[in-house]
N, C-alpha and C positions, 0 to 999 in steps of 0.2 A: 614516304615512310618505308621503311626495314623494317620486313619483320619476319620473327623466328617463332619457331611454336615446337612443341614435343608432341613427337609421334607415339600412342600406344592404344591401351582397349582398358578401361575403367579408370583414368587418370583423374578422374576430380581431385583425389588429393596430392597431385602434383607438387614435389618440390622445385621443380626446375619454373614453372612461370613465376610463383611467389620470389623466386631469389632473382631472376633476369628483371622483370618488373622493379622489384626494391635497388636492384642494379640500376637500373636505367634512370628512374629520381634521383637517385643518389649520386648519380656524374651526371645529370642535368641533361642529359639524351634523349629523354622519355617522349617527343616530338618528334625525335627521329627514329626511333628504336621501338618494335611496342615487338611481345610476347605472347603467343595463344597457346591451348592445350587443341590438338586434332586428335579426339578420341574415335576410334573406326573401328568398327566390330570384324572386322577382316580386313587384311593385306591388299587384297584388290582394289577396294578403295583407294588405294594410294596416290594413283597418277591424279585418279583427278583436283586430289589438295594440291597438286603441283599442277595443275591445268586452272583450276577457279583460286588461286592464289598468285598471281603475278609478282607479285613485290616480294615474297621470301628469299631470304637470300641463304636460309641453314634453317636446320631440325636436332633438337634432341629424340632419339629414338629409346623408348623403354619396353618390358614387358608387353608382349611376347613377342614382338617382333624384328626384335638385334639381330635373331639369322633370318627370319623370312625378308625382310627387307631388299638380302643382296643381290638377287634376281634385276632387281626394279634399276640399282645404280651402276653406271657406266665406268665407275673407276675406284678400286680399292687404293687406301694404302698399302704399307707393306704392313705395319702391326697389323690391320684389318685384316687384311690376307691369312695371315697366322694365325691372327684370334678366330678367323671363322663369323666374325660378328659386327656388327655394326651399331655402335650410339650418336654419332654424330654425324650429319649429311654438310656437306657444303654446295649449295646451289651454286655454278659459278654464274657469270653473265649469259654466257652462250650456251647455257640452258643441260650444259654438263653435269651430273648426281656424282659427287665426291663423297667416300664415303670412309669415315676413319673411325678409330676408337679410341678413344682420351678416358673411359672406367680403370683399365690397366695400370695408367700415371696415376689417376687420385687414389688408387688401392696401393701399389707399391709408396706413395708419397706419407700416406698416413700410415704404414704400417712401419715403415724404419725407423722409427727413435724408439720402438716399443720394444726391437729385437734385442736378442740377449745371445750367449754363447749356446745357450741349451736347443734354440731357436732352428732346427736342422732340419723340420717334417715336418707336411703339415695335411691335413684329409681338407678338403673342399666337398662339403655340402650340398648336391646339386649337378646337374651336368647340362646346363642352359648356356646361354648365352654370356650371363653376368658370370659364370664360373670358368668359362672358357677365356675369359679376358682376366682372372684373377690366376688361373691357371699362368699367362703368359706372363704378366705382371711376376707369379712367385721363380719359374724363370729367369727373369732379369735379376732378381735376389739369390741367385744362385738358390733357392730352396727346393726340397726336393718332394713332390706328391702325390698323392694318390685322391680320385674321386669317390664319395660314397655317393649311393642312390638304390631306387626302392629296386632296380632290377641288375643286380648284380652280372658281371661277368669275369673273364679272366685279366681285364686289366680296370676293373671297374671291384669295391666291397659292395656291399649289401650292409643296412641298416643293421641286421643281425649278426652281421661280423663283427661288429666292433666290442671289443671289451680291457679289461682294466693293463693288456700286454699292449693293445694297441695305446691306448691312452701314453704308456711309455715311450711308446717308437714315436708318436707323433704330438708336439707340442702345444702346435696351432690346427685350430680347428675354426673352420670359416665357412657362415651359413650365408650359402646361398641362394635358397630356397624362396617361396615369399611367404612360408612360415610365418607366421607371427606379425604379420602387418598390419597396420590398423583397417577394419575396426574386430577382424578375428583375432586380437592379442592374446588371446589364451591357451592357443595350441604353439605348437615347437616341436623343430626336427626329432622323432622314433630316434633317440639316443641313448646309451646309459650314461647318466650325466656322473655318476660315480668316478669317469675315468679323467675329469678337469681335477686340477692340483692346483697348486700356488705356482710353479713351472709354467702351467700353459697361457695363451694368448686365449683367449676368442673372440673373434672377430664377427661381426654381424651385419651384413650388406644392408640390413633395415635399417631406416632414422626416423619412422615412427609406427610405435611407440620408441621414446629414445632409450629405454631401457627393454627388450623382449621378452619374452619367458628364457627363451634360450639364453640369454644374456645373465638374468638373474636366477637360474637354475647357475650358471657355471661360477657365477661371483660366489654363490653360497659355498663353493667347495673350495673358494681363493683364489680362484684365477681371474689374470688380470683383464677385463674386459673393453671392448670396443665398440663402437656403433658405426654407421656409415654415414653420418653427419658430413665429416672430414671429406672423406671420399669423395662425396657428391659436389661439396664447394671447389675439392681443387678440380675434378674433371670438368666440373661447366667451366673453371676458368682457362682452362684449356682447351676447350671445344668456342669458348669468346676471341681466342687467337686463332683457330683456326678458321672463323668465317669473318676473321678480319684482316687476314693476310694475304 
């Protein structure tokens, strides 16, 4: 048996074992293929899922440990190197920690059909792991960013920078916080949501709840919204080629 499990710390409600699982019935693999969640309350832990686990052959890595991770793996990619981060490990045979990130393809993938001419700026939400691969992802979009977060500096806003001049400079705005996940659905990024129009995007790395506060604060003001449904399906199916290549 193969098998692949997601690395992170409170993951019961994991989407990645529910869609690998429903994958593996669904192409008739499920006898060779099976899925776990290794929830570890610290990073240390690690080695030894990779010590009392013989048969893995790859990990999805979530919250919060996409940069603490890199320590532990013997070989980056290049995105991985750039990004700073790590969501998917590839075990090789010889006992090798291959470590890439495939969040950057399912964000730039689900974000281009949505882009428009106005589409030139965008603030990222966040300055973790998930924002540092959407970061590199708006990159490849030739788009151009800046991050917000609660501790502002000189190439970083502050929550309290932002207002209805920013809202014109920048289009897109993509939370990537874990703001609003279930089951605290009721809070949402310190924002003035005043400054979403029918012009902006926003974009929301949650997929549940499929709709956030933040999501349905920025529709109320017209703009066109997103969740990270998309996202999630194409990076696992990306992260499914790379621990089968």
């Amino acid at each position: 048996m193969n098998k692949l499990g997601l690395l992170g710390k409170n993951i019961g409600y994991s989407f990645s074992r529910n869609y690998f699982t429903q994958k593996f019935t669904k192409e008739g693999i499920a006898n060779t293929f099976s899925y776990e969640n290794f929830d570890i309350p610290n990073i240390q832990e690690f080695p030894e899922i990779i010590k009392n686990n013989p048969e893995l052959i790859g990990l999805n890595v979530t919250i919060p440990y996409k940069e603490e991770i890199i320590p532990f793996l013997d070989e980056l990619s290049d995105n991985a190197k750039q990004i700073g981060a790590v969501n998917t490990i590839k075990i090789v045979p010889n006992g090798t920690l291959f470590g890439d990130n495939t969040d950057y393809f399912g964000f730039t993938e689900s974000l281009k059909p949505l882009l428009k001419s106005q589409h030139k700026k965008a603030l990222i939400l966040g300055t973790g792991g998930a924002a540092k691969a959407i970061a590199f992802g708006l990159q490849q979009l030739k788009i151009d960013f800046t991050f917000v977060s609660r501790f502002a500096d000189e190439n970083i806003l502050g929550y309290e920078d932002l207002d209805e001049k920013t809202g014109q400079e920048y289009q897109i705005i993509i939370n990537c916080t874990p703001l609003g996940t279930f089951p605290n659905t009721e809070v949402c990024p310190d924002i003035p949501y005043d400054l979403f129009t029918k012009n902006h995007i926003a974009y929301d790395l949650i997929y549940n709840p499929e709709k956030t506060t933040f999501l349905s604060k920025a529709e109320e003001k017209g703009a066109f919204i997103k969740n990270g449904h998309e996202m999630l399906v194409l990076q696992a199916e990306k992260a499914w080629e790379i621990w089968n290549r």
